[in-house]
C-alpha positions, 0 to 999 in steps of 0.5 A, a space after each residue: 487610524 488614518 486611512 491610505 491609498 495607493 492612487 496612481 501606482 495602481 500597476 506598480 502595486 500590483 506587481 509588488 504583490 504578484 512578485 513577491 515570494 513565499 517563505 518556501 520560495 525564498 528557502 529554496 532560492 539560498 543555500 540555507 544561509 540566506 546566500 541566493 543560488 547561483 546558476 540553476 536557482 531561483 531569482 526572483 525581480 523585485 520591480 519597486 523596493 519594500 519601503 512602499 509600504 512602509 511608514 514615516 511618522 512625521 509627528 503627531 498621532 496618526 500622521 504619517 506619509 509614504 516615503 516613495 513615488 506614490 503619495 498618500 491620499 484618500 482610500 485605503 489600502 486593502 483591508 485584509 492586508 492590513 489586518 494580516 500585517 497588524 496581527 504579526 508580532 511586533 518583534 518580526 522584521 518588517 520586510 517578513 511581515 509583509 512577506 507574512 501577510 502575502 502568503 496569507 493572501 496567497 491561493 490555496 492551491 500555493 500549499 495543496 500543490 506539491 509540485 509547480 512542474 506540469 502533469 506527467 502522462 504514466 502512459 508515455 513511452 518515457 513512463 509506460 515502464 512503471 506501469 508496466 512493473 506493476 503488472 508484474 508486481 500483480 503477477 507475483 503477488 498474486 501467483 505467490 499468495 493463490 497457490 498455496 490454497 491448491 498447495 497446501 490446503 487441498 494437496 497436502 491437507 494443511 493445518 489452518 494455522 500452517 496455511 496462515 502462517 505461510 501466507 505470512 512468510 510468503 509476503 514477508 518481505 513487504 514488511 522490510 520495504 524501509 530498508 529497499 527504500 533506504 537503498 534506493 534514495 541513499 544509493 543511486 547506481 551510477 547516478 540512477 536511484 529508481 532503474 537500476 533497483 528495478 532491474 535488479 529486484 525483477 532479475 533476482 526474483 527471475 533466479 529464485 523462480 528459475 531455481 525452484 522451476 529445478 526442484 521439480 514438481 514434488 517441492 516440499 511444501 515448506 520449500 516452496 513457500 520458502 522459495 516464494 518468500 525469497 522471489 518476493 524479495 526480489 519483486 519488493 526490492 523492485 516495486 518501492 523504487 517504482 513506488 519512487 516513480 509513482 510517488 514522484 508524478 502523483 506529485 505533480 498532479 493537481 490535487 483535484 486530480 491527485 489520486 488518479 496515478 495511485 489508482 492507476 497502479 493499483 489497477 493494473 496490479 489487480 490485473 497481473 493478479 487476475 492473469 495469474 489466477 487465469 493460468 491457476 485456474 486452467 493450469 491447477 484444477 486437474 488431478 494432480 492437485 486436486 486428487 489425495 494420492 493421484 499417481 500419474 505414472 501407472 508403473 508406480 504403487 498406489 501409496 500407504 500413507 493413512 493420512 493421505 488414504 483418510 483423504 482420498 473419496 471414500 467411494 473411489 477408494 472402495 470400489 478401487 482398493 488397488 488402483 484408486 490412484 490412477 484414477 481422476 476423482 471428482 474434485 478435478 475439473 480437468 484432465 490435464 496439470 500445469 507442473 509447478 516449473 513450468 508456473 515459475 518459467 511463465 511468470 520469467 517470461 513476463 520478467 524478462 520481457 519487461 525488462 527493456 521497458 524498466 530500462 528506458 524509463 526516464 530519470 534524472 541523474 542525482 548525486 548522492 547525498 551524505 548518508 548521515 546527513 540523509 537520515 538527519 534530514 529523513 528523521 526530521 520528516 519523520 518526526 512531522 505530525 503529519 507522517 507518524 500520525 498517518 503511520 499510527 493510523 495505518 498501524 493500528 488499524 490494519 492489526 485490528 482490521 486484519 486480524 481473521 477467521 483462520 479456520 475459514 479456508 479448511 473448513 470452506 474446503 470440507 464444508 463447501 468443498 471449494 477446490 481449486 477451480 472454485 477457488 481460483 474462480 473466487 480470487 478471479 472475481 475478487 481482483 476483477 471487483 477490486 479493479 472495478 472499485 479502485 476506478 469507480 473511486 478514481 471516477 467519483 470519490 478522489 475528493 470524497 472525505 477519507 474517514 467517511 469512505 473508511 467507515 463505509 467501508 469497514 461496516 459494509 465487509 462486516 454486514 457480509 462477513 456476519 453472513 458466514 454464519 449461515 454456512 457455519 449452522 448449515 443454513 445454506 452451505 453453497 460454495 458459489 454463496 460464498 463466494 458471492 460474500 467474500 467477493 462482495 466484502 472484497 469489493 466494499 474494501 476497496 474504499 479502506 485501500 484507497 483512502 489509507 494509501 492516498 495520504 500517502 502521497 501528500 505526505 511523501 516530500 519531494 527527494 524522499 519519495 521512495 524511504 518515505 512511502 516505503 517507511 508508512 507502507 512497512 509501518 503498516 505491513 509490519 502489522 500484518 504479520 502480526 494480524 496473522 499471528 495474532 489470527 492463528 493464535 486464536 485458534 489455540 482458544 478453540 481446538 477444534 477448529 485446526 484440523 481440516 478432520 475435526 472441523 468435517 465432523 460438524 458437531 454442534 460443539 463444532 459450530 459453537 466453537 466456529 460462531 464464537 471465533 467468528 464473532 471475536 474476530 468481527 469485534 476486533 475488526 469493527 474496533 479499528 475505526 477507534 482509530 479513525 480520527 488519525 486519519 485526515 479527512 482529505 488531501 488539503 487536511 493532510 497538506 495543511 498538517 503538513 505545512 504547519 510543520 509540527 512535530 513531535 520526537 517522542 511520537 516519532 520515536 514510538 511508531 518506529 520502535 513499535 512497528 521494529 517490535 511488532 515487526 521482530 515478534 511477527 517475523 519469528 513467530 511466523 518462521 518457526 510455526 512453518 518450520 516446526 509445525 
């Protein structure tokens, strides 16, 4: 074959090739039907017609001339481009081969790089709203889930499946983040589809805290957990239209950095866990919560109830048969009690006065789209390789890893006597070394391989998971030991957190961030539900250890019981990583599966039915076991 040259258009050859665009470009410069946009479009200059590159057969084999200003000569044109040109299909237009060849010669950041629009900084007064919503996610979350310990467990003596089961009712509503998702992309109020959703959930999750604040301070335990369910309602609804937010600047970073807002969230969440548990730990160590039977107001009786009296110390019972009640024990580190209506008003004040912040969020005005024609377009996303195999992952391995020892929390009560100061210490500690991770991860593995950090990850939280059974044969049984395994596994979880949230964001396309991250984040949520189901369903196996009064007698059936429990549960753990090989390696896998554009209506199908069915099991199961137990 002969070879050409380009002599003497050096420049116009250049400009050909910088200016020609994508295949993506082109789409998005027409309505879908070849047609180009009109005012606020795209356009594109063409400096020198296509048939520049185009050749004439004048007559025999091998001869051949271009037909524009620049003649034929010694040299060749481009090699790559060549070969890329010669390996399309005969059949393609000869202006999309060319283009063809281009976007293959194209830098790889054209595809990695969601957004072409600069960075957004989150901590400008346009943005410093999201932010700050999720601090206030952080508040709730966490005083929501941390309470029930002094609740339920050292209060009221619960069950271990009780106190599980109420931990799942409680975060509940993060398993129907989907349809807040669907609400706030398909349903903009008055133009706006991320503000007006975060006003909303916060002000409705005010009024479920304001209306348990006016059941006083003896809330039946249900109806608390009840009330908590419904205020996470709220703060849900609020946190997937700020999940938009985040979603839609963590598009406009470059991939290096991409990553870096995810954390940044995330971060400050953990430190609205952290606040709250500050306020649980001063507010809920006293002798209200933390003394069977206490009575504050001498005027009244010491109760009757056995099962309270069988609670209360042996040794302030016995010297004080009469009185005990109104004296403080030794379980309460203070003097003094927060009241549950006050705890609800403290969190409304942040609420209220975060307010103004979520209102002057910048946003732009959209018109709503057709509804169905949005969920043919959604489906389509959906049915991409990339999004329900990042969903498969996310659901198969957050059954598995989430499945625990449900018998740990009464027994670290009776065993190690972990009251409310000590617990509230751990959870402390533990938000404070999550935040630690999620910025060490920030600092120096946003582009570390995904499945390596899952993998160090998951092994490393099971070296100190297996380090429970010193306390179970009575080894060692020292709370602050405890603590120090729980915190640690904690902190190495961090890597699993990150890495199966990151992918995320590369599959979230532009104009479905919200339905899109809300969807695999429900997919995954809707799992842990069942994990807890699943959880306390073993327990049935080994009856024992339910009762906080059976598991205080320690008897080597006891023990054996307790061992083989928490060796079932650390085997179904280590069996997520089968999963791993769904997750992509790192945020270019992930775009490239993406750009491939593969996909699959059977997959897609099946992780939606299999998350609604996992869902719809969970959810009543959880329900009835709070109501009935």
């Amino acid at each position: 074959m002969q070879n050409f040259s380009l002599a003497g258009c050096d420049e116009t050859a250049n400009d050909i090739l910088e200016n020609i665009p994508s295949d993506s470009e082109r789409r998005a410069a027409t309505d879908g039907g070849n047609r180009r946009r009109g005012a606020g479009g795209y356009s594109f200059r063409r400096p020198a017609p296509f048939r520049i590159f185009r050749r004439q057969v004048d007559g025999g084999a091998g001869a051949s001339s271009f037909d524009d200003d620049c003649s034929a000569g010694n040299g060749s044109v481009d090699t790559n481009l060549r070969t890329v040109m010669m390996s399309q299909s005969a059949g393609e237009d000869p202006e999309e081969r060319k283009i063809t060849a281009i976007d293959k010669q194209k830098k790889e950041g054209d595809i990695y790089n969601i957004s072409a629009e600069g960075d957004i900084n989150p901590l400008s007064n346009d943005y410093f709203g999201v932010v700050a919503n999720y601090f206030s996610v952080g508040l709730m979350m966490g005083g929501s889930t941390s309470l029930l310990y002094p609740v339920l467990i050292v209060k009221a003596g619960a069950t271990a499946s009780l106190m599980t089961a109420s931990y799942a009712v409680v975060m509940v509503c993060w398993s129907y983040k989907i349809v807040f998702g669907f609400l706030s992309d398909c349903f903009p109020i008055f133009g706006y589809k991320r503000k007006p959703y975060i006003v909303i959930g916060w002000l409705f999750c005010a009024a479920v805290l304001i209306a348990l604040a006016r059941e006083g301070n003896d809330v039946d335990p249900r109806n608390l957990v009840i009330m908590f369910a419904l205020a996470n309602l709220g703060y849900v609804w609020a946190d997937v239209a700020s999940d938009g937010f985040m979603v839609f600047i963590a598009h406009r970073e470059p991939i290096e950095k991409r990553g870096t807002m995810q954390t940044l969230v995330y971060s400050v969440s953990k430190l609205g866990q952290i606040a709250i548990n500050l306020l649980i730990l001063f507010g809920f160590s006293g002798p209200e919560m933390n003394c069977p039977g206490y009575q504050p107001d001498p005027s009244i009786p010491c109760t009757n109830n056995i099962y309270i009296i069988k609670r209360v110390d042996p040794e302030l019972y016995t010297n004080n048969p009469y009185s005990w009640c109104y004296e403080m024990c030794d379980d309460a580190t203070f003097e003094w009690d927060l009241s549950i209506p006050e705890f609800a008003i403290s969190i409304c004040f942040v609420i209220f006065a975060s307010i103004p912040l979520y209102l002057r969020l910048k946003e732009d005005k959209v018109q709503a789209e057709p509804r169905l024609e949005f969920l043919a377009k959604f489906w389509s996303q959906l049915k991409r390789k990339a999004a329900w195999q990042v969903i498969l992952y996310g659901m198969i391995s957050h059954i598995t890893f989430g499945v625990c020892n449900a018998a740990k929390m009464p027994a670290n009560y009776v065993w190690l006597d972990l009251h409310t100061f000590q617990h509230s210490i751990m959870v402390i500690f533990e938000k404070f070394f999550f935040f630690v991770g999620l910025n060490l991860v920030r600092k120096y593995a946003l582009n570390v391989s995904w499945r390596k950090q899952v993998l160090a990850g998951s092994l490393l939280v099971l070296v100190f998971n297996s380090l429970y059974f010193i306390i179970i044969f009575d080894v060692w049984r020292n709370s602050w030991f405890y603590i120090f395994t729980d915190v640690s596994a904690l902190f190495m979880y961090t890597l699993n957190f990150l890495a199966s949230h990151a992918c995320m964001v590369e599959v979230a396309e532009p104009g479905y961030e919200a339905i899109t991250y809300s969807l695999i984040t429900t997919a995954t949520n809707a799992v842990s539900p069942l994990s807890a189901v699943v959880s306390y369903q073993l327990l049935a196996f080994f009856p024992l250890l339910n009762d906080q009064e059976s598991i205080a007698t320690d008897t080597p059936e006891v023990r054996s019981q307790f061992a083989s429990l928490q060796a079932l549960v650390m085997l179904i753990n280590v069996s997520s990583l089968l999963s791993l090989p769904l997750l992509p390696r790192q945020k270019k896998e992930t775009r490239e599966m993406v750009a491939k554009g593969e996909i699959s209506s059977f997959w897609g199908s099946f992780v939606i039915l299999s998350a609604l069915t996992f869902l719809c099991y969970s959810t009543i199961v959880t329900f009835v076991t709070v109501k009935y137990h």
